[in-house]
C-alpha positions, 0 to 999 in steps of 0.5 A: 491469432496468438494464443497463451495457455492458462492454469489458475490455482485457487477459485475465490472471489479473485479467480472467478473474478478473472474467469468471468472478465477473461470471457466476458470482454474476449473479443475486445481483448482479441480485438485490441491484442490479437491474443486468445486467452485460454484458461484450460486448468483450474487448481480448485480444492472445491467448487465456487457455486457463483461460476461454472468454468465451463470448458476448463478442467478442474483439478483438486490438487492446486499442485498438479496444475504446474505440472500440466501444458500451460504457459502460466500459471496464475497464483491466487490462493493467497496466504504465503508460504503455500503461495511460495511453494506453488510458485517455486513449483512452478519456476522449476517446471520452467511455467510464467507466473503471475500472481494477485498476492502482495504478501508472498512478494513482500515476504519472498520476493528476493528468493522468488525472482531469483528463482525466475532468473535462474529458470528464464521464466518471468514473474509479474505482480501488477495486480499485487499492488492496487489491483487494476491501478497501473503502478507496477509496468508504470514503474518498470518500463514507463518510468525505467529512466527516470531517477524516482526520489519518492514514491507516495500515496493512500494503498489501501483502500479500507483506511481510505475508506474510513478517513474520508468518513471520519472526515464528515463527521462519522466515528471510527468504530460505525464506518469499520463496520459499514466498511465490512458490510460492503466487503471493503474490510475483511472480517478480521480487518487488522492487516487494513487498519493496523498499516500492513497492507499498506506496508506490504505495497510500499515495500514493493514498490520500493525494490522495483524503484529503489532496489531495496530488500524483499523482505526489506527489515523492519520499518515503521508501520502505524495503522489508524485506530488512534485517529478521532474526530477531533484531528479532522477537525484541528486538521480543517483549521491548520489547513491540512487533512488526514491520510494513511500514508505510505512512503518510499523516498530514496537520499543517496543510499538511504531509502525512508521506508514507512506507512502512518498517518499523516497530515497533508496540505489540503491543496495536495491532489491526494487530499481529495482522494475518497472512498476506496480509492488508491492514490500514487504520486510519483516525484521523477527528475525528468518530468516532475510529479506523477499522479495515479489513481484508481480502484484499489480492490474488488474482482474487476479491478482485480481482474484488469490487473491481471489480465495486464499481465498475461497480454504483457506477457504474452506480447514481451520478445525480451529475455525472460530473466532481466525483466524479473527485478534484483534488489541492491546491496548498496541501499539501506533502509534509514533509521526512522529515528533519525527522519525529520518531520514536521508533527501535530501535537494536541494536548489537553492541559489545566486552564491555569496562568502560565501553562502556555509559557511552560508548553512553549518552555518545554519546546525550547528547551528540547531544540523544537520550534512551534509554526503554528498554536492554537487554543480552543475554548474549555472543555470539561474539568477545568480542561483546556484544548492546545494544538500546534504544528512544529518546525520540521525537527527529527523524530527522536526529538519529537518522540522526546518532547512527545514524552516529556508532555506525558509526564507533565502533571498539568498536561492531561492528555497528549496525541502527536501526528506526523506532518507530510511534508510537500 
């Protein structure tokens, strides 16, 4: 049986996580890999009172694991500059790494890999995007012949989470709250609900099926505090739903790289997605859409992901450095102001003869064509609801039109969403 030598460095949820399903399922693990894991070190400034690590010395200094015989190291203090300087750390002192932590990887991956390749040693992420949900290995070695156009889906939980509630009616701020008293939100929820993490999890995604930059510069990221009620409901009778959308789609040598929220068909398979889940839809040349999905968070789903990589690791013959990825110089980030979408548009405008002909004059007149306009019955204040779908138009336009309407005395009120399209 082969044997691989483990140090963990950080000993939260994550890492106990880890502990506990490395010893828990052992002997199907040995069973089904002929692989013994062996944590021998843990990296620990202080003790985690819900797991003994029995047989593993602890060491105060998450540093001095590196330096100790182990064939990986396993990175899950989380942050990022102390996170880079461990695992570089580790490179030099020629050690594996595997590691749970999306940001380090978006904010250092160039650097980090290349690191990797300059020390023969490998670094493996699965658990960096979606947890326990296979997408990283799907990309690089499933997937690795495929010409991949467009990479899609709901990667993070928490938003999911909160839309699929404020879908059945709940309000924003009640779901945030119940979605951190079941530990799917941290206390501080922004990097969730503001896109970042979203973000963090496309842009890798993008290098590995794109070859774009880690850290890629900047592009647009919206998160979902603006999203009501109401939307749900204009989105029902448009036949669309509401998601947090994060998207890499290549056109020549031009990447879209964006996470928002976003309308999508509802006869979309990522339009049933509920609850913390993650959804993934892969567009490839040679087999068509992909669809994965699964558990996004939480330690056992944490855990699998990671205990992917050591079995990976430990089974891989191939040269070290080729499997670490490399971004291309020829590929470009577009420019966002420049992407085409269809877009939602509500408005809230006086119930007065001709403030239909002026919207629909508003539109002709910036180049806009509308699909489909609703108007609903009077609200108060001599108010008047409007919603519609344009024709697909660049989002400069859009974002022209959209303050165009805000500077329109009889339009009270404006929202604009973009529109996914199929």
């Amino acid at each position: 049986m082969k044997e691989i030598k483990v140090g963990i460095c950080g000993w939260g949820n994550v890492a106990t996580g880890l502990y506990k399903a490395v010893n828990a399922n052992k002997k199907i693990i040995e069973r089904n890999t002929n692989l013994d894991i062996k944590i021998n070190f843990i990296g620990a400034r202080r003790d985690n009172p819900n797991c003994d690590p029995q047989g593993s010395l602890v060491l105060r200094d998450i540093f001095d694991v590196v330096s100790q015989d182990v064939d990986v190291v396993i990175e899950l203090i989380g942050g990022v500059e102390t996170a880079r300087e461990l695992i570089l750390s580790a490179i030099k002192n020629k050690k594996h790494v595997i590691t749970a932590n999306k940001a380090v990887i978006f904010n250092h991956g160039d650097e980090l890999f290349k690191a990797a390749r300059d020390n023969n040693v490998k670094i493996l992420f699965e658990a960096a995007v979606c947890a326990g949900t296979p997408i990283i290995k799907v990309l690089q070695e499933e997937l690795a012949g495929n010409n991949i156009s467009k990479i899609s889906g709901m990667l993070n939980g928490t938003t999911n989470f909160i839309l699929a509630e404020m879908e059945k009616g709940e309000d924003f701020e009640p779901t945030l709250k119940i979605a951190q008293e079941k530990g799917y939100a941290e206390p501080d929820p922004s990097f969730d609900i503001d896109g970042i993490d979203a973000a963090h999890k496309i842009g890798i995604l993008s290098h590995i099926a794109h070859g774009t930059p880690l850290p890629p510069k900047d592009f647009y990221i919206e998160g979902i505090t603006q999203i009501t009620g109401d939307d749900f409901q204009h989105a029902k009778e448009l036949g669309y739903v509401i998601k947090h959308l994060a998207v890499a789609k290549q056109d020549f040598n031009n990447v879209e790289l964006r996470a928002h929220p976003a309308f999508i068909k509802n006869t979309s398979i990522l339009s049933s997605l509920q609850g913390v889940r993650n959804g993934i839809e892969i567009d490839t040349d040679l087999i068509g859409k992909i669809h994965v999905t699964g558990s996004g968070a939480g330690q056992e789903s944490t855990a699998s992901g990671l205990i992917s990589d050591i079995i990976h690791l430990a089974g891989s013959n191939k040269d070290h450095a080729e499997e670490v990825s490399k971004s291309s110089n020829e590929i470009e980030i577009a420019e966002f102001s420049q992407i085409s979408f269809q877009h939602y548009f509500y408005l809230e405008v006086d119930d007065n003869p001709g403030v239909m002909a002026l919207i629909t004059s508003l539109m002709a007149s910036h180049n806009i064509g509308i699909e489909t306009i609703i108007q609903k019955d009077e609200l108060a204040d001599n108010l008047v609801p409007v919603f519609f779908i344009t024709d697909l138009c660049e989002e400069l336009k859009a974002q022209e039109i959209l303050n165009k309407f805000k500077n329109t005395d009889v339009i009270k009120k404006v929202k604009r969403i973009r529109v996914e399209a199929d």
